[in-house]
N, CA, C and O atoms as a GROMACS GRO file, in nm:
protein
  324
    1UNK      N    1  11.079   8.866  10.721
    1UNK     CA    2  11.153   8.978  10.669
    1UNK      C    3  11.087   9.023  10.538
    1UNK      O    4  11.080   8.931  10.456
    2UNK      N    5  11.033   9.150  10.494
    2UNK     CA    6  11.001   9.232  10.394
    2UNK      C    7  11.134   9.229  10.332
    2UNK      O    8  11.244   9.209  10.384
    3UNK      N    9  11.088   9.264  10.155
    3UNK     CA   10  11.185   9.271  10.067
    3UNK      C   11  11.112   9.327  10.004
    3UNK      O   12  10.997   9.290   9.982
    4UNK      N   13  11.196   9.488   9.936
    4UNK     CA   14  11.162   9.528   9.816
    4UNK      C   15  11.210   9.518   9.687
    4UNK      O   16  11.330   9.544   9.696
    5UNK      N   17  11.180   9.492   9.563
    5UNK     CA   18  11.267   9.539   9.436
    5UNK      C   19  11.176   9.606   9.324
    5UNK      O   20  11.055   9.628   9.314
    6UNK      N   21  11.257   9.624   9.265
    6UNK     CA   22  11.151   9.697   9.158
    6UNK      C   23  11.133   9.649   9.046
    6UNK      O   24  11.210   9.555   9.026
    7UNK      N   25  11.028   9.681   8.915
    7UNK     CA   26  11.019   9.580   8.844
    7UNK      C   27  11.102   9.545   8.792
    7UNK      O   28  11.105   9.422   8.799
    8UNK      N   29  11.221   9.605   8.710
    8UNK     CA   30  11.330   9.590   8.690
    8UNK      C   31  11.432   9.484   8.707
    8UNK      O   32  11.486   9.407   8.627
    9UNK      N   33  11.443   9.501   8.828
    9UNK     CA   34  11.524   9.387   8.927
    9UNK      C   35  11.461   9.255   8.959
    9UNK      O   36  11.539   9.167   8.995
   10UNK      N   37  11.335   9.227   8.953
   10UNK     CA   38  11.233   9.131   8.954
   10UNK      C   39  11.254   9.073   8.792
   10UNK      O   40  11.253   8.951   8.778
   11UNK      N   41  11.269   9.138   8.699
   11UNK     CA   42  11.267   9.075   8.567
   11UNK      C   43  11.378   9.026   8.544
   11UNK      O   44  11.379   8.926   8.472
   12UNK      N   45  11.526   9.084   8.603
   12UNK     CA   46  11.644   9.057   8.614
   12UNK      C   47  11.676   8.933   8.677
   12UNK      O   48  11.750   8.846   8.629
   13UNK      N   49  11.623   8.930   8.776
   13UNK     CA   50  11.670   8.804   8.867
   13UNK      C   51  11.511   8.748   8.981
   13UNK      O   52  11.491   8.770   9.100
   14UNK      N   53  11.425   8.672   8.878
   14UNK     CA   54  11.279   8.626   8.923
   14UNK      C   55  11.346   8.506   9.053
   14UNK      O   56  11.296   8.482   9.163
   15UNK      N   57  11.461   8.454   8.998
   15UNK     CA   58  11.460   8.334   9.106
   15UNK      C   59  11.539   8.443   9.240
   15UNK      O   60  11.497   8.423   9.354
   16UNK      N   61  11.633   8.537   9.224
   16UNK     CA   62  11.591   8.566   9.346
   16UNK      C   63  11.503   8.622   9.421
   16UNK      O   64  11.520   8.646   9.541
   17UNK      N   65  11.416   8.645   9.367
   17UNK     CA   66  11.282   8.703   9.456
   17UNK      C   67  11.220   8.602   9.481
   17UNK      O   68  11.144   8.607   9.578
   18UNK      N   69  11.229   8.485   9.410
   18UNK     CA   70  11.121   8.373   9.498
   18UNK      C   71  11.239   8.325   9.615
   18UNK      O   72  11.215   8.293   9.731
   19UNK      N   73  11.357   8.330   9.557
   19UNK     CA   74  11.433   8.292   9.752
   19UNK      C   75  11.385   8.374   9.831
   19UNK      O   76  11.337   8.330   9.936
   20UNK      N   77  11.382   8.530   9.804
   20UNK     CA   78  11.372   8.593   9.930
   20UNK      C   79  11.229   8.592   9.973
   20UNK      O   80  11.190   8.638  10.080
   21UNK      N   81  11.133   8.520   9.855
   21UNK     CA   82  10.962   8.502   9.927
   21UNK      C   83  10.982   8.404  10.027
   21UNK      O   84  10.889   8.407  10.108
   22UNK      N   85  11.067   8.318  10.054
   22UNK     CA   86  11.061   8.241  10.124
   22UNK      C   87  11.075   8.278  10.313
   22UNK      O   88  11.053   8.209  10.413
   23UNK      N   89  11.116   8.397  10.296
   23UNK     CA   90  11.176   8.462  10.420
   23UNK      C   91  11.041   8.555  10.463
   23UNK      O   92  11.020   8.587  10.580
   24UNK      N   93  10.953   8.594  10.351
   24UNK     CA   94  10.871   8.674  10.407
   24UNK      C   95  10.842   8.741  10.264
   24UNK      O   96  10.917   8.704  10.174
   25UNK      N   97  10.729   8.848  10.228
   25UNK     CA   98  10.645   8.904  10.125
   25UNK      C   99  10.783   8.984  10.014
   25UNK      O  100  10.894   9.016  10.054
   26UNK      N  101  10.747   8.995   9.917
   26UNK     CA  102  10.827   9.044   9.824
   26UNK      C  103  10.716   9.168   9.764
   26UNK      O  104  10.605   9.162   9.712
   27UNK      N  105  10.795   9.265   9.794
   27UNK     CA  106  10.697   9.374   9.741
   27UNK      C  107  10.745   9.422   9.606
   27UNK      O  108  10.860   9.465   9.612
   28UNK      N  109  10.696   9.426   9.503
   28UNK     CA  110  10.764   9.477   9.377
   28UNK      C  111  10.717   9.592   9.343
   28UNK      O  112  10.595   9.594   9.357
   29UNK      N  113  10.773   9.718   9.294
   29UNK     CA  114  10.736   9.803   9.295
   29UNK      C  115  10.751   9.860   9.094
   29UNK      O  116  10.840   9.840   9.011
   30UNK      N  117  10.604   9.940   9.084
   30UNK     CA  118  10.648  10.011   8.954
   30UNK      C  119  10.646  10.191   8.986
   30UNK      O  120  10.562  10.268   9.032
   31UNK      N  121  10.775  10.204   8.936
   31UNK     CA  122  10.828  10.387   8.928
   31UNK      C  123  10.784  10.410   9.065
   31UNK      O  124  10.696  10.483   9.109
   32UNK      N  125  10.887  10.311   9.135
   32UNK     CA  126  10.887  10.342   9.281
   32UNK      C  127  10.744  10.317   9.390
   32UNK      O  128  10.740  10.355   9.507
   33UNK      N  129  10.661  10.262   9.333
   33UNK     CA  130  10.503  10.266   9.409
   33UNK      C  131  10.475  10.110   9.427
   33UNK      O  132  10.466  10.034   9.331
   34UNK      N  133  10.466  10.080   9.523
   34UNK     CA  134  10.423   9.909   9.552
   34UNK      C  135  10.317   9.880   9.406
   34UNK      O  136  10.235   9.957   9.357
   35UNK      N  137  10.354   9.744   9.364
   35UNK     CA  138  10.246   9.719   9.283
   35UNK      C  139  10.218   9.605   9.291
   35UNK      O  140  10.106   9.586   9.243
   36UNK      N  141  10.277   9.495   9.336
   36UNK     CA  142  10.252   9.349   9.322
   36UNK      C  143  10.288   9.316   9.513
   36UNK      O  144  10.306   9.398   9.603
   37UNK      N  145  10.287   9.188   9.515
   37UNK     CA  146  10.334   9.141   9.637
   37UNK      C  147  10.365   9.000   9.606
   37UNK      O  148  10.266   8.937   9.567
   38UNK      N  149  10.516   8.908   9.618
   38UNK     CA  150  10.519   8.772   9.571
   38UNK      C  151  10.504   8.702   9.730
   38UNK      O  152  10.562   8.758   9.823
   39UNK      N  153  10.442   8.608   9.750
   39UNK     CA  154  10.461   8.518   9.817
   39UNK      C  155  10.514   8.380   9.784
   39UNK      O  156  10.530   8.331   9.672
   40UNK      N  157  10.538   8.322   9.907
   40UNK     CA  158  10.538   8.150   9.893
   40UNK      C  159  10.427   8.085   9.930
   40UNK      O  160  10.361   8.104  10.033
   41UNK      N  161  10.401   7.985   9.820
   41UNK     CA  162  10.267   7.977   9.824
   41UNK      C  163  10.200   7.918   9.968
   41UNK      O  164  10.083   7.949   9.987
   42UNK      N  165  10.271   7.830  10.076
   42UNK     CA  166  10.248   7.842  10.247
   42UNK      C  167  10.212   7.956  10.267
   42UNK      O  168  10.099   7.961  10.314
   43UNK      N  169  10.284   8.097  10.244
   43UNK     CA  170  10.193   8.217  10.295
   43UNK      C  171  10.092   8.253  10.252
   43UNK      O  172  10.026   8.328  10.324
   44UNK      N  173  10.045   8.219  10.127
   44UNK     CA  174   9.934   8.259  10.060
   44UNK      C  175   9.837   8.208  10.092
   44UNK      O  176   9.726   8.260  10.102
   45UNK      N  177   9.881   8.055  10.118
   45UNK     CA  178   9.710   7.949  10.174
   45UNK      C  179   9.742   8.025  10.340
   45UNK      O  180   9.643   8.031  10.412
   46UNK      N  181   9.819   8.057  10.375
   46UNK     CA  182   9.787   8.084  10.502
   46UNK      C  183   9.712   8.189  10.519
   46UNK      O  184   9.656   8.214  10.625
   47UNK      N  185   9.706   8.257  10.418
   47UNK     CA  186   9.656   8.407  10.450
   47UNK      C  187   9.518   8.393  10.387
   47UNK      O  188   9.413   8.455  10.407
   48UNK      N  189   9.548   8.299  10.311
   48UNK     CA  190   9.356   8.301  10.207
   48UNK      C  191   9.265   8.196  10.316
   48UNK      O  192   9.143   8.200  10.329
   49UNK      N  193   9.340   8.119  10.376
   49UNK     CA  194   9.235   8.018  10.460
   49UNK      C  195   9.218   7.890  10.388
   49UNK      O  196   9.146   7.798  10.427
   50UNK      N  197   9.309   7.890  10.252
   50UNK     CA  198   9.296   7.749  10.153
   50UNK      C  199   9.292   7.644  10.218
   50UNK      O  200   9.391   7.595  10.271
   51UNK      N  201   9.166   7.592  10.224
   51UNK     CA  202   9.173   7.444  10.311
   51UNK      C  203   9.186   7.364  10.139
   51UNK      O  204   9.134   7.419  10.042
   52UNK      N  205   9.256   7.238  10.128
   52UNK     CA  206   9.297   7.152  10.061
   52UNK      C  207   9.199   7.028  10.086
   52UNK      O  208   9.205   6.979  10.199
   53UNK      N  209   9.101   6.964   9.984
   53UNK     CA  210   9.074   6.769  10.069
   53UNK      C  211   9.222   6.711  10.017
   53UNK      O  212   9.334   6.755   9.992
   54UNK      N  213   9.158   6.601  10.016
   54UNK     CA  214   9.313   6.502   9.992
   54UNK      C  215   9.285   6.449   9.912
   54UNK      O  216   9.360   6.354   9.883
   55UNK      N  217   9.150   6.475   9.814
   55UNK     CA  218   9.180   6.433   9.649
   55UNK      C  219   9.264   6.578   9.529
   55UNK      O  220   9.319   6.573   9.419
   56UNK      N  221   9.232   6.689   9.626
   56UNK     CA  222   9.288   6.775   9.543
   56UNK      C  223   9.471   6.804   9.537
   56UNK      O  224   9.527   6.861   9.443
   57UNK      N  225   9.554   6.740   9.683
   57UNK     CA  226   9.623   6.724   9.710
   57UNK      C  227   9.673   6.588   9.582
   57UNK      O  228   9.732   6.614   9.477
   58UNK      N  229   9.645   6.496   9.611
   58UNK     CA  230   9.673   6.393   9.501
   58UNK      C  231   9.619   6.436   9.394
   58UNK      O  232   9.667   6.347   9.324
   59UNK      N  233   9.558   6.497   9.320
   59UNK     CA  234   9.534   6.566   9.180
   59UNK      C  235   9.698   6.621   9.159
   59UNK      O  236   9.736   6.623   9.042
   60UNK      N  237   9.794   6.666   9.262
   60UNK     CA  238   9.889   6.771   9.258
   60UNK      C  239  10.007   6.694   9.221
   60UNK      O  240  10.120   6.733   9.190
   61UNK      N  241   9.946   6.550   9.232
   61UNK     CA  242  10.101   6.476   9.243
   61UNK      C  243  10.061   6.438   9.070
   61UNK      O  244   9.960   6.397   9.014
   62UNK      N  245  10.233   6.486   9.012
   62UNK     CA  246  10.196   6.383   8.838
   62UNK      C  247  10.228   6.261   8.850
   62UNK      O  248  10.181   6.176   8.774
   63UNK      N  249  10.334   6.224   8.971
   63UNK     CA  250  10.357   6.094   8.921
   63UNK      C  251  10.300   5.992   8.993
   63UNK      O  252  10.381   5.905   9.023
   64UNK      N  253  10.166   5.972   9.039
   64UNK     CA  254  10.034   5.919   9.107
   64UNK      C  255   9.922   5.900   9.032
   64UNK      O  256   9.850   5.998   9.017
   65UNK      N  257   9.895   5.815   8.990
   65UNK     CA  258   9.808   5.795   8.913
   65UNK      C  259   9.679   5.718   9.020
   65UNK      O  260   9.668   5.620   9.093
   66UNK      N  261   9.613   5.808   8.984
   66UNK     CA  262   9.433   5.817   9.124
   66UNK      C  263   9.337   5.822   9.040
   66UNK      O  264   9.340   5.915   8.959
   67UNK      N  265   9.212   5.716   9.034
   67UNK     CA  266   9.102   5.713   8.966
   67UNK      C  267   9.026   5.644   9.109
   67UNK      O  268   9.077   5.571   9.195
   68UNK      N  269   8.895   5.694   9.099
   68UNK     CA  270   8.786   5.657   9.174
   68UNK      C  271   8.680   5.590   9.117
   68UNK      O  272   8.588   5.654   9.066
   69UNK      N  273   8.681   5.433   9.118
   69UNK     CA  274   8.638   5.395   9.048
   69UNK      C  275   8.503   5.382   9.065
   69UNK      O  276   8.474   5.362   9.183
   70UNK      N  277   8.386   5.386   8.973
   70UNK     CA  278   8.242   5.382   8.964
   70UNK      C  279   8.151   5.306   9.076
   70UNK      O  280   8.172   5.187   9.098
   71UNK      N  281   8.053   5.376   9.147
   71UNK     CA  282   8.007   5.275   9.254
   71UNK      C  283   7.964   5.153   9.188
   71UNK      O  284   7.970   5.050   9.255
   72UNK      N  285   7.916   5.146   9.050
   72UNK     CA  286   7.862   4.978   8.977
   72UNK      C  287   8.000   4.931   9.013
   72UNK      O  288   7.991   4.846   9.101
   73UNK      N  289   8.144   4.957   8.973
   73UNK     CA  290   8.225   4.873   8.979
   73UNK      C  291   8.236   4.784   9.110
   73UNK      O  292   8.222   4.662   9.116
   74UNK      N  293   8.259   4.859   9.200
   74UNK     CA  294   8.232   4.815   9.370
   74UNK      C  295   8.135   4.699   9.377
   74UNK      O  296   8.156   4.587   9.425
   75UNK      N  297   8.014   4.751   9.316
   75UNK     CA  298   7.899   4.659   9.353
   75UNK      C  299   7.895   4.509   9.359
   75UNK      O  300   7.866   4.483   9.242
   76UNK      N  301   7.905   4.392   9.421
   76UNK     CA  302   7.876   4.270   9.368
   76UNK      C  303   7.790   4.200   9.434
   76UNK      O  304   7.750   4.257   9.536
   77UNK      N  305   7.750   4.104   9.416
   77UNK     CA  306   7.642   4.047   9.490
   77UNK      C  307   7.677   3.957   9.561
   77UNK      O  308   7.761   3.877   9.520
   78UNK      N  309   7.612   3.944   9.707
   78UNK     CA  310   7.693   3.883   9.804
   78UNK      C  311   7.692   3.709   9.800
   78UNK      O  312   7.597   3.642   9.759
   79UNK      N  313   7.783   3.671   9.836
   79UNK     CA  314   7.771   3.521   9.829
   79UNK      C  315   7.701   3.475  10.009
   79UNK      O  316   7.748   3.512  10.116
   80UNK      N  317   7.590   3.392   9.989
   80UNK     CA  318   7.561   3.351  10.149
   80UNK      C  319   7.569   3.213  10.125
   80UNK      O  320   7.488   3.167  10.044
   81UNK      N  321   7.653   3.134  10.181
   81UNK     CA  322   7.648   2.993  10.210
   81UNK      C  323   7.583   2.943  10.350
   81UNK      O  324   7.578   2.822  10.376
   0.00000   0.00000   0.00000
C-alpha cells in the first residue's frame, strides 16, 4: 500500500510514517510535488540488491563483541610424538 503526506505531516508525526513504511513506500511531498520516498529498510536492500557477509551483519549487533584474531595468533607449532 502507497502512502502520501506532506512535509508537514511527516515532521508532525515521523513515527507514523515509519508505521505506514512498513506496509509499503511513503511518499512525502513538498508544496504538493513528491520529494522524498521513506522506506523500510527490507524494501530498500530489496530494491538496491544489498547483499550483507556475516561479518557486516555482526558489526550490527552492539551487544556482540567479534574480533578476528591475527593469523600469528592461530599459528603454533605442531607437536609430533
Amino acid at each position: 500500500m502507497t502512502t502520501t503526506i506532506s512535509s508537514r505531516e511527516f515532521n508532525q508525526d515521523a513515527a507514523g510514517a515509519k508505521r505506514a513504511a512498513l506496509d509499503g513506500p511513503v511518499f512525502i511531498t513538498d508544496r504538493g510535488r513528491p520529494a522524498h520516498v521513506l522506506l523500510s529498510i527490507d524494501d530498500y536492500r530489496r530494491l538496491s540488491g544489498e547483499q550483507r557477509s556475516l561479518v557486516d551483519l555482526l558489526a550490527m549487533a552492539d551487544d556482540v563483541e567479534f574480533t578476528i584474531p591475527s593469523s600469528r595468533e592461530l599459528a603454533q607449532p605442531a607437536e609430533l610424538d
